[in-house]
C-alpha positions as CSV (number, residue, x, y, z in Angstrom):
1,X,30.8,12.1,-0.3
2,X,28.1,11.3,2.0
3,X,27.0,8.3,3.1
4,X,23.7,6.6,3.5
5,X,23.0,3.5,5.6
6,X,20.7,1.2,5.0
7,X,19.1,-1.5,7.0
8,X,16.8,-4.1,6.3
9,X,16.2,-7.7,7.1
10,X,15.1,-8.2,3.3
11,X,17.9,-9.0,0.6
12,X,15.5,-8.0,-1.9
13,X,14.1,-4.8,-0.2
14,X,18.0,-4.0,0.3
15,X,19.0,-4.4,-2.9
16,X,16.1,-2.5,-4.5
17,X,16.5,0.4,-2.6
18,X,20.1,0.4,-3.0
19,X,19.7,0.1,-6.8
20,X,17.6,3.2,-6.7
21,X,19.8,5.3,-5.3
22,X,22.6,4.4,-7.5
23,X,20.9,5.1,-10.2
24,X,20.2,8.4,-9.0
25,X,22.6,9.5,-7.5
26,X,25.9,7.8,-8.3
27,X,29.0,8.5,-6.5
28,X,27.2,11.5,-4.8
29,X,26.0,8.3,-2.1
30,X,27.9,6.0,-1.0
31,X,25.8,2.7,0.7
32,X,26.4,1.4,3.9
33,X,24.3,-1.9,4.3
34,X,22.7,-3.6,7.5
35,X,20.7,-6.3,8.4
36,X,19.3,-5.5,11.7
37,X,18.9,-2.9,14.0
38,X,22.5,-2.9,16.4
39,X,24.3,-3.7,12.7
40,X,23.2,-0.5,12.0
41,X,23.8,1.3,15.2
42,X,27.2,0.5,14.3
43,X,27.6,0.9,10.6
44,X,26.4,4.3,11.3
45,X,28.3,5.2,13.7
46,X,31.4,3.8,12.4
47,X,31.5,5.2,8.7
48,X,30.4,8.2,9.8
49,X,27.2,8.1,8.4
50,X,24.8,11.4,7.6
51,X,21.7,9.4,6.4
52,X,19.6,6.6,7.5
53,X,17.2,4.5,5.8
54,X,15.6,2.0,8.4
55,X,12.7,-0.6,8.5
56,X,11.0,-1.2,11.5
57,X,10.6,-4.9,11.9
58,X,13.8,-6.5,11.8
59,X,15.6,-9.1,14.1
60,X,16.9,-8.3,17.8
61,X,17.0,-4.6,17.9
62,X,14.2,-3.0,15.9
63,X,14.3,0.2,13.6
64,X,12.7,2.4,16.2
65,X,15.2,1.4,18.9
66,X,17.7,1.7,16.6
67,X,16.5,5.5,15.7
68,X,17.0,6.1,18.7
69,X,20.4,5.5,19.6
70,X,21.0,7.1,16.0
71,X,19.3,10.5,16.9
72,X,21.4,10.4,20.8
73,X,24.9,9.8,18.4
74,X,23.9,12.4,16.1
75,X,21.5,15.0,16.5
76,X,21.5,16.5,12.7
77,X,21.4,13.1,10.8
78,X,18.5,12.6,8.8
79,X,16.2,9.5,9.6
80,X,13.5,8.1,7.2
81,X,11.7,4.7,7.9
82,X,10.8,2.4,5.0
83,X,8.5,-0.2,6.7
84,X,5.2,-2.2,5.7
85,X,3.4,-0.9,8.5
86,X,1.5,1.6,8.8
87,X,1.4,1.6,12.3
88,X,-0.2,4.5,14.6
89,X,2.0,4.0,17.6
90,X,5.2,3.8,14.9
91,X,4.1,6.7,13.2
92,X,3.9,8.9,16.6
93,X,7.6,6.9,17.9
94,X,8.9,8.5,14.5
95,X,8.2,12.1,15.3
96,X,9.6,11.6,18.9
97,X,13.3,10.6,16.9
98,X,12.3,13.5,14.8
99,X,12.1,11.2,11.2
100,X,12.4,13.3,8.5
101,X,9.4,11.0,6.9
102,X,7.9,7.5,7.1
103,X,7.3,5.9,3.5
104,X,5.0,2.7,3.5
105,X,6.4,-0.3,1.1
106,X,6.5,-0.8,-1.4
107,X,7.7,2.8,-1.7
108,X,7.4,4.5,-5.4
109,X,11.3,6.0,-6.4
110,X,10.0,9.2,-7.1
111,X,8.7,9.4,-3.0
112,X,12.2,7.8,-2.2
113,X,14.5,10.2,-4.2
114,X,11.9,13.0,-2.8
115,X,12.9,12.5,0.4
116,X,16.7,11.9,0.2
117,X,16.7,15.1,-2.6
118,X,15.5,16.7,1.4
119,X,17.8,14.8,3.3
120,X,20.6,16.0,0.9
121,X,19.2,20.2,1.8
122,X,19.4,19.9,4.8
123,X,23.0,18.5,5.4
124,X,24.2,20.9,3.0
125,X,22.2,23.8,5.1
126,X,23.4,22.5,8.2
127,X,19.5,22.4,9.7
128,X,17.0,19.9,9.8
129,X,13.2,20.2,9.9
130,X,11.3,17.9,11.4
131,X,8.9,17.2,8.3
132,X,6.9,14.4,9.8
133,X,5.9,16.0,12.8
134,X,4.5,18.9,10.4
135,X,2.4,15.9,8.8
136,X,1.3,14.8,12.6
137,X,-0.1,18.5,12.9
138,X,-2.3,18.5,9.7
139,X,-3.4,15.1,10.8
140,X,-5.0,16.4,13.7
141,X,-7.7,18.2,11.7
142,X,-8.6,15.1,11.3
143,X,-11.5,13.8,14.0
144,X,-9.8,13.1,17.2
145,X,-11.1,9.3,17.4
146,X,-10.1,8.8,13.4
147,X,-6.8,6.8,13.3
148,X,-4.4,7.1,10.4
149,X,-5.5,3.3,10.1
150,X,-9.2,4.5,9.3
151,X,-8.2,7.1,7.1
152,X,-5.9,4.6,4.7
153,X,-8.5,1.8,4.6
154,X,-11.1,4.0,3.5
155,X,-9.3,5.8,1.0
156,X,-7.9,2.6,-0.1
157,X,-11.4,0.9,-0.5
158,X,-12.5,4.5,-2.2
159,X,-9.9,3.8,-4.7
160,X,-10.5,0.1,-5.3
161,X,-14.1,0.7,-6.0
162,X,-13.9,3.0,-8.3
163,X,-11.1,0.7,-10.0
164,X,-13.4,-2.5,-10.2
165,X,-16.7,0.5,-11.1
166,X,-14.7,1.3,-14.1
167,X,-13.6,-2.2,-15.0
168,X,-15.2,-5.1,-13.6
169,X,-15.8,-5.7,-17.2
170,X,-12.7,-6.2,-18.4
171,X,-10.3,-9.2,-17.8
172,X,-8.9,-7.7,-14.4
173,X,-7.0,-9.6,-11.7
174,X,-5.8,-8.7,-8.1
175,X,-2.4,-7.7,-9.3
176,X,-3.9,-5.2,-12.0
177,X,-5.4,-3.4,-9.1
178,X,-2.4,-3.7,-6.7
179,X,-0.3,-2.4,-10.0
180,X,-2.4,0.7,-10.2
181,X,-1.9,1.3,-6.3
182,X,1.4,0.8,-6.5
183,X,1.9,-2.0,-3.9
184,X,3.2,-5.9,-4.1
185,X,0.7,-8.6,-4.6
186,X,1.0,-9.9,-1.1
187,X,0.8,-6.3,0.5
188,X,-2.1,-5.7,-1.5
189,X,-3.9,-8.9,-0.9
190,X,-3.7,-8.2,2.8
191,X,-4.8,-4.7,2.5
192,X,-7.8,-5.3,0.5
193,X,-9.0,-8.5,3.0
194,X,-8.4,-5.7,5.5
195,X,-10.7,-3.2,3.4
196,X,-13.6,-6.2,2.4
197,X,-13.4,-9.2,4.5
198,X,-12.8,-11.2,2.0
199,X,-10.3,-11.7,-1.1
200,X,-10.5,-9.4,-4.4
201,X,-12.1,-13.0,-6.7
202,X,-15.3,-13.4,-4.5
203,X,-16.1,-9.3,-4.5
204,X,-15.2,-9.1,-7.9
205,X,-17.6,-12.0,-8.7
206,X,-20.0,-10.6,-5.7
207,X,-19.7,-7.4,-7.9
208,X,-20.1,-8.8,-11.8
209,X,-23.5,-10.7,-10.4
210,X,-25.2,-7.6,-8.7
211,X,-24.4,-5.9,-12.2
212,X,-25.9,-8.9,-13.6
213,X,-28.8,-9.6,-11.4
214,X,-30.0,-5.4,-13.0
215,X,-29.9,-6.5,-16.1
216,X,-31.4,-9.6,-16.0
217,X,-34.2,-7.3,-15.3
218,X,-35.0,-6.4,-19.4
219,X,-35.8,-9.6,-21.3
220,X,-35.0,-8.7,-24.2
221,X,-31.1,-8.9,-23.4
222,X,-30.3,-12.9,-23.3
223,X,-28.4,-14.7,-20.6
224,X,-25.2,-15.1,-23.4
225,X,-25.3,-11.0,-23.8
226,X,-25.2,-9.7,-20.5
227,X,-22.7,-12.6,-18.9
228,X,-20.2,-10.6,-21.6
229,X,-21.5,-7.3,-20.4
230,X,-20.3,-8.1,-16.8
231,X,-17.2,-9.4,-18.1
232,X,-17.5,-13.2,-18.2
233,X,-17.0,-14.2,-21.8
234,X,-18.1,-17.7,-21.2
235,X,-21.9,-17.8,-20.3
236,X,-21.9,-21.2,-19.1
237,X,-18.9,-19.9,-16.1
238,X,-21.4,-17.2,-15.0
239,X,-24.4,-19.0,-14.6
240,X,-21.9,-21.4,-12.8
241,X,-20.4,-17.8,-10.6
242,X,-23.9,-16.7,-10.3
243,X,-25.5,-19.6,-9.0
244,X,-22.8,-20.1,-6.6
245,X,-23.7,-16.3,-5.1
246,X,-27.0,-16.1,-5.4
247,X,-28.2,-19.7,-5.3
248,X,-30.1,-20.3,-9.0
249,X,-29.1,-20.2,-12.2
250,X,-29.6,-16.7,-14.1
251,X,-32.1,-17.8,-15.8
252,X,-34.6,-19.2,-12.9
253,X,-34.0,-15.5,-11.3
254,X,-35.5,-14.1,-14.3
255,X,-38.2,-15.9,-14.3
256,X,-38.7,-15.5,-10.4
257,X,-38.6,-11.7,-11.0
258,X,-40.9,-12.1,-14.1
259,X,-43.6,-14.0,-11.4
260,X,-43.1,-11.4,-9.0
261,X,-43.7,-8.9,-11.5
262,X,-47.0,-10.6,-12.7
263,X,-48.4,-11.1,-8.9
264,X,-47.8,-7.4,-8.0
């Protein structure tokens, strides 16, 4: 039997992760559990473990330092980091303790179970690739001054557009969005301040009342008609949301647009 440590600060983290691979694997793992970085120096080295699962930010000794001392006891273990941060000075500390890969919280099982399905090869082989330091290779045909912090905020915000494009009018909420991306509420409520400068309500509503402020365009659609077309279903909310944006009610920007159209 081989056995997996894993060390996390978090009681929840820990026993989620744990969970997951005991579903999956059974009595093929058996789980060693720490809560901070020289715990797990120790664990590992004391039961003789193959595998380790570390976060970065814990208490005292951190999982980087920790990796480290891990890697000098045992050249051929494999190391993965599950961590919230996506940090580039991390990521490049994780290829020089040749991680076998770096999963960002919170971490879907199938990209768990990926990784210790490859952790679980190459013990059995007797080798081990350094995968992440493959990764840090592709990355560089990336432009030399784009950080791997650039490249997930943008695709982030690319994904969380076309999210709200495709449903902004529909009863969404911040955790529909984080749901589809896969991350925790609080995660996702930092990423997207990260992404917009401000929270997911006031660029959803930002959103809604450019859609609006088009269609108030054509007067033959009424104020009740298009707050329901930009997914208010109470009209008398909107013109409260849209007067707070913009500064009038819907229906005095009609009627400004309507004079601007006459004097032109």
């Amino acid at each position: 039997m081989c056995k997996v440590l894993i060390a996390d600060d978090e009681p929840i983290e820990m026993t989620i992760i744990s969970k997951m691979i005991q579903k999956n694997y059974g009595d093929q793992l058996e789980i060693v559990q720490a809560v901070n970085g020289r715990e797990a120096i120790h664990l590992f080295q004391e039961q003789g473990c193959r595998i380790a699962v570390l976060d970065i930010e814990m208490p005292g000794v951190n999982g980087l330092k920790a990796a480290e001392e891990i890697r000098r006891l045992d050249k051929e273990c494999s190391i993965i980091f599950l961590t919230a941060f996506e940090d580039f000075s991390y990521a490049k500390k994780a290829i020089l303790v040749r991680a076998l890969d770096y999963l960002l919280k919170p971490a879907a099982e199938d990209e768990v179970i990926a990784v210790l399905d490859e952790a679980l090869r190459l013990l059995n082989e007797g080798e081990h690739k350094d995968v992440l330091e493959e990764e840090w290779n592709r990355e560089q045909l990336y432009d030399e001054n784009e950080s791997m912090e650039t490249i997930r905020v943008s695709t982030s915000q690319r994904t969380i557009l076309e999210f709200v494009q495709n449903h902004y009018q529909e009863d969404i909420s911040l955790q529909d969005v984080a749901h589809i991306m896969n991350y925790s509420d609080a995660y996702f409520c930092k990423l997207f301040k990260q992404c917009f400068d401000k929270n997911f309500t006031a660029y959803l509503s930002e959103f809604r009342v450019e859609k609006a402020k088009l269609l108030l365009k054509d007067v033959a659609v009424n104020v009740r008609e298009i707050s329901e077309l930009v997914g208010y279903r109470d009209s008398n909310y909107f013109a409260k949301v849209f007067k707070r944006v913009v500064g009038i009610t819907p229906s005095e920007y009609r009627m400004m647009l309507m004079k601007s159209s006459n004097i032109s």
